[in-house]
C-alpha positions in Angstrom: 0.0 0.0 0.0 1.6 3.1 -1.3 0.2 6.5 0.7 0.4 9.8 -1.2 1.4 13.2 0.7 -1.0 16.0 0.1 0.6 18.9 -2.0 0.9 22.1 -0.6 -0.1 25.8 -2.4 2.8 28.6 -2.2 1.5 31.0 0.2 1.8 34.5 -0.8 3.0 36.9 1.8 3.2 40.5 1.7 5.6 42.7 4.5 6.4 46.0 4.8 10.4 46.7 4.0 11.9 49.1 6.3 14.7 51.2 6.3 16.2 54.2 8.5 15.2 56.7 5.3 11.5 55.3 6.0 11.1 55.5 9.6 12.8 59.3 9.4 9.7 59.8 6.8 7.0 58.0 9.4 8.7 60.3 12.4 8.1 63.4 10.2 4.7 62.4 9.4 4.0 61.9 12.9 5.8 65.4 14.5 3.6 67.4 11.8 0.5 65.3 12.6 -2.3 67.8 14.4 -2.9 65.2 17.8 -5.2 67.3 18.9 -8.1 66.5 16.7 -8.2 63.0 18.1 -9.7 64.5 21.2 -12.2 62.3 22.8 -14.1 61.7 26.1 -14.7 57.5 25.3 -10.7 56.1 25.4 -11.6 53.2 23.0 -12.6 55.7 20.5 -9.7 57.7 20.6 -7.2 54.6 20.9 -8.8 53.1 18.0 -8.8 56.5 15.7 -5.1 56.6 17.0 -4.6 53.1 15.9 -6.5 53.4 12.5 -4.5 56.8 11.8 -1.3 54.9 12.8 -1.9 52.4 10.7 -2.4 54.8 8.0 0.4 55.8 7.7 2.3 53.2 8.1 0.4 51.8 4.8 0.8 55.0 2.4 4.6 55.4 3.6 5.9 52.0 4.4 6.7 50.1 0.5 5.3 46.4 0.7 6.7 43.7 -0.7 5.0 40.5 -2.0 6.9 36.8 -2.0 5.7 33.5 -2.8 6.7 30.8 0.0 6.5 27.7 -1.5 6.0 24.5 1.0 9.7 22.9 -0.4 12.0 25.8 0.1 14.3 25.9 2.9 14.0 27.9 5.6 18.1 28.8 5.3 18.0 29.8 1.7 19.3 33.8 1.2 18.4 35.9 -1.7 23.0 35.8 -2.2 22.2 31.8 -2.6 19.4 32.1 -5.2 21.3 34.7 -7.2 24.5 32.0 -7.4 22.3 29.4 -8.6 20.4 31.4 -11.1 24.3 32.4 -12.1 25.1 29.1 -12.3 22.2 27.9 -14.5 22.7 30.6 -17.3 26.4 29.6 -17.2 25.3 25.9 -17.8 22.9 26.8 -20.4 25.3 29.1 -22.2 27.4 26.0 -22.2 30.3 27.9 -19.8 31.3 24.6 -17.9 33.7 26.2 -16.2 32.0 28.9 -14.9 29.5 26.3 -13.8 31.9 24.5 -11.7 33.0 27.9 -10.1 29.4 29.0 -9.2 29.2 25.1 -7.6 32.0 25.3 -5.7 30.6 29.2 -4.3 27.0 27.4 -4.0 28.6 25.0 -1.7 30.2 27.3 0.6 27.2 29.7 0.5 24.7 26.6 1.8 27.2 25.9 4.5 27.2 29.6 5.4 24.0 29.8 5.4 23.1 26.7 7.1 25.5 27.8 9.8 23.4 31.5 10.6 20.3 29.9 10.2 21.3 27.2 13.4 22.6 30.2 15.3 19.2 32.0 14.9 17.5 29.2 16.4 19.5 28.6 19.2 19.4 32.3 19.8 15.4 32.1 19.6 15.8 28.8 22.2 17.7 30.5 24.7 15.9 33.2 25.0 13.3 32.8 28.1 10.1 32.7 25.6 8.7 29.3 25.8 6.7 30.3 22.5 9.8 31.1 20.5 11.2 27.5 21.7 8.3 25.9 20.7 8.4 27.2 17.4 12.1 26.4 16.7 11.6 23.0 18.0 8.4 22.7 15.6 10.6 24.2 12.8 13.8 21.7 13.8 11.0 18.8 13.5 8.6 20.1 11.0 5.8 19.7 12.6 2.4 20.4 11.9 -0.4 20.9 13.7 -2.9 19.9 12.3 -5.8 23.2 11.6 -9.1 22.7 13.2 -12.5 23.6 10.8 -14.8 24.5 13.6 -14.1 28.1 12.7 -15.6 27.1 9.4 -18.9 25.2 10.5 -22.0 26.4 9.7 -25.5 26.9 11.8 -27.0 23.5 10.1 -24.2 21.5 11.3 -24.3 22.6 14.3 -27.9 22.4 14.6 -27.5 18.4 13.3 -24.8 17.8 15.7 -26.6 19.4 18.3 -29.8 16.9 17.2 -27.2 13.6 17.2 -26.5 14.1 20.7 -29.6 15.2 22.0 -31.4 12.1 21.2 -30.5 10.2 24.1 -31.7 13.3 26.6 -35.4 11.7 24.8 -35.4 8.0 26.0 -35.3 7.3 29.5 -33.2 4.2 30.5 -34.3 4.0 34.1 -36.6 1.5 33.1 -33.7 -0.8 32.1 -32.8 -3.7 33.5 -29.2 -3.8 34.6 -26.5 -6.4 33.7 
């Protein structure tokens, strides 16, 4: 018997890419901002019009950039490690051998490189005292997944049928029963 693994979609991600030149942008935005209008006597109102404003900002200032994660890419590979094998494929298809072998030889070293900052980052995430982030490394070092649950996704009539299933018995009474 022969089981089949599910495939996986790419997830695409979007993130905003900072920089110092940004966040001296967002700081001017914010010393010329007016804080006075947000003047409220209910506190959640004013934190969310805060918050909302905030946000704002943060969206028409801050660039975004979209990726595609897809589920067989390692968590270790750098954008210096894709651009040496994308080198190294148009020197193979150009028929350059030897600038092939070069760009194999620097692919090797790069993945070892990399490999190597990527195992400090997790232990750096493990010692730190944050029983979340060690849970996440360890689930990372693993690869494990847990499983998602679709209760979030059930709808009233299933509910409602469930909730019939299991009410049923509250209808007979086993009182009368004789016992074994």
């Amino acid at each position: 018997m022969m089981l089949l693994q599910g495939t996986k979609k790419p997830i695409k991600t979007t993130y905003h890419e900072w920089s110092d030149e940004v966040t001296e942008t967002l700081r001017g935005c914010f010393e010329s901002t007016d804080w006075g209008v947000f003047q409220d006597d209910d506190t959640n109102n004013r934190v969310t019009a805060v918050s909302q404003y905030i946000n704002f900002c943060v969206e028409s200032i801050v660039p975004t950039k979209t990726r595609w994660v897809f589920p067989n890419s390692k968590p270790w590979l750098s954008k210096d490690l894709k651009v040496l094998m994308k080198q190294k494929h148009v020197a193979y298809h150009n028929k350059d051998y030897e600038t092939a072998r070069t760009r194999q030889r620097e692919i090797k070293r790069e993945i070892k490189r990399c490999k190597y900052q990527y195992g400090k980052k997790l232990e750096r995430k493990f010692q730190c005292n944050d029983s979340r982030a060690a849970w996440k490394v360890m689930s990372t070092i693993t690869g494990l997944e847990l499983k998602k649950s679709d209760t979030a996704h059930a709808t009233m009539d299933f509910i409602n049928e469930l909730n019939q299933f299991y009410c049923r018995f509250d209808e007979i009474d086993f009182s009368s029963c004789n016992s074994i």
